[in-house]
N, C-alpha and C positions, 0 to 999 in steps of 0.2 A: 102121671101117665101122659097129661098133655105135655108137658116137659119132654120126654122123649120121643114123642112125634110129633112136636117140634123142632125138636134137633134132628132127628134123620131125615126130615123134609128139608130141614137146609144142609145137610148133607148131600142130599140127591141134588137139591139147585146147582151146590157149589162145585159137582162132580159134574155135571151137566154142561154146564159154564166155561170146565176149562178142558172138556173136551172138544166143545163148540171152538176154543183158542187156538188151542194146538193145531185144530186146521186151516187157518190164515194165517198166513204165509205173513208177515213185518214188512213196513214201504220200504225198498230199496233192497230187498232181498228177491232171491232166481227163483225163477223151477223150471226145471228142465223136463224133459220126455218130447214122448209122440204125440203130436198133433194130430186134433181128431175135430174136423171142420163142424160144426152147427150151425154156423149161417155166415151171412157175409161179413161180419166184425166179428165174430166170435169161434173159439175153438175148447178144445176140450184134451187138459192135458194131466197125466195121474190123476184123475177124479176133479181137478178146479175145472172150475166154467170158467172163461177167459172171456175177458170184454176188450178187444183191441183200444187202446186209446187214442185220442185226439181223433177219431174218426165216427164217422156214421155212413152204415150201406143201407142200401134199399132191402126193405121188407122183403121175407120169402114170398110173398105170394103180388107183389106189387109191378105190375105191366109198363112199359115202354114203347114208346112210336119211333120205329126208324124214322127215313125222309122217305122211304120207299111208300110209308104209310104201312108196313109189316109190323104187326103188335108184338110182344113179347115177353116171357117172364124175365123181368130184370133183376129181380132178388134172385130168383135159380141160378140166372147167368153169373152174377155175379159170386154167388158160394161155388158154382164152379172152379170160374177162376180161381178163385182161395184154394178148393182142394188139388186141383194143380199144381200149385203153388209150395202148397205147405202140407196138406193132406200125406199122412202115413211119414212125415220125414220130422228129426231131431227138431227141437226148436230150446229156444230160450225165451222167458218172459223176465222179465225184469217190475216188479209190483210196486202200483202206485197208488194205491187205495181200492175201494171195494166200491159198486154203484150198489143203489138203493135195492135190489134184489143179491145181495152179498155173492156178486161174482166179482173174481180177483178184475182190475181196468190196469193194464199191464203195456209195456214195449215189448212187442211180440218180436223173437228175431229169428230169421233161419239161414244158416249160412255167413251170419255175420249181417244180410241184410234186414234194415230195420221194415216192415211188412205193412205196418200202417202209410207209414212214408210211397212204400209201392203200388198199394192199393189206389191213393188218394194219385199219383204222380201216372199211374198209369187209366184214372178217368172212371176205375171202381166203386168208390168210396168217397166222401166227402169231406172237409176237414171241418170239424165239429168241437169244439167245449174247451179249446185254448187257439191261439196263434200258431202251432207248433206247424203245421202244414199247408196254411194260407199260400203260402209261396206257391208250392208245389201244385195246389188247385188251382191257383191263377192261370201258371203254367200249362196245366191241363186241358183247361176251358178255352184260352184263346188257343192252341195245338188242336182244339175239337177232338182230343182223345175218349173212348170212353163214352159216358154218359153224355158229355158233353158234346159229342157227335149225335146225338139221336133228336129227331125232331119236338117230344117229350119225355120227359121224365118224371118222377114224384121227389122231390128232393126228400126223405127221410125224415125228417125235425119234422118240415113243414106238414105233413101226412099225422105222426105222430101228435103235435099237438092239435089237430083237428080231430084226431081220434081220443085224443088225453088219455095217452099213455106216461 
């Protein structure tokens, strides 16, 4: 008897296991659909959670100082923008591994254009966890576009590891 409920317990694991498989998507492989914003790096497309890579936005609920001295939500502002952007239209990801809460870390693209890259070039976003946008942030910061124009900010990392997330 323990015998066989032994075996249908690794039965149910092993059914468990590679249904848990079949929905990650392989590095270097697409998904395509509608873009559905969650926040300012993140989207939601046939059911994956999408972690845009090589970047980091500001928290949803994290404030901003113009030069005016006008406070602001700058995570809302900035998923705005995103849903502008990309909200309700085609997209393509392109998958490069999974972060530590198993969402696909993807090149997000719409229209051909690559979105981390816009985000970060247009002053939204930060370039975070490779080289891949350093440029473009450079760019950004001395242009004062963006975040980069506001009198404060929370740089994201910086915020996160004071909150040890």
């Amino acid at each position: 008897m323990e015998f066989i409920l032994s075996l249908i317990l690794l039965v149910i694991i092993f059914l468990i296991a590679k249904s848990i498989g079949f929905q990650r998507k392989p590095i270097g492989k697409t998904i395509e659909g509608t873009a559905w914003v969650t926040d300012g790096d993140g989207i939601r497309v046939n059911g994956h959670e999408i972690r845009i890579s090589g970047i980091d936005a500001p928290e949803f609920d994290k404030t901003a100082i113009l030069y005016s001295g006008k406070s602001i939500n700058h995570g809302s502002l900035v998923k705005s923008v995103l849903i502008k952007k990309v909200g309700g239209k085609p997209v393509t990801v392109k998958v490069q591994g999974y972060d530590k809460y198993g969402r696909v870390l993807g090149v997000v693209y719409c229209g051909g254009e690559d979105i981390g890259a816009w985000l970060v070039s247009n002053g939204n976003a930060i370039a975070a966890y490779s080289e891949k946008y350093k440029h473009l942030q450079r760019d950004a910061s001395r242009s004062r576009r963006g975040m980069w124009g506001f009198k404060k900010f929370h740089d994201p990392r910086v915020w996160r590891n004071m909150h040890k997330f």
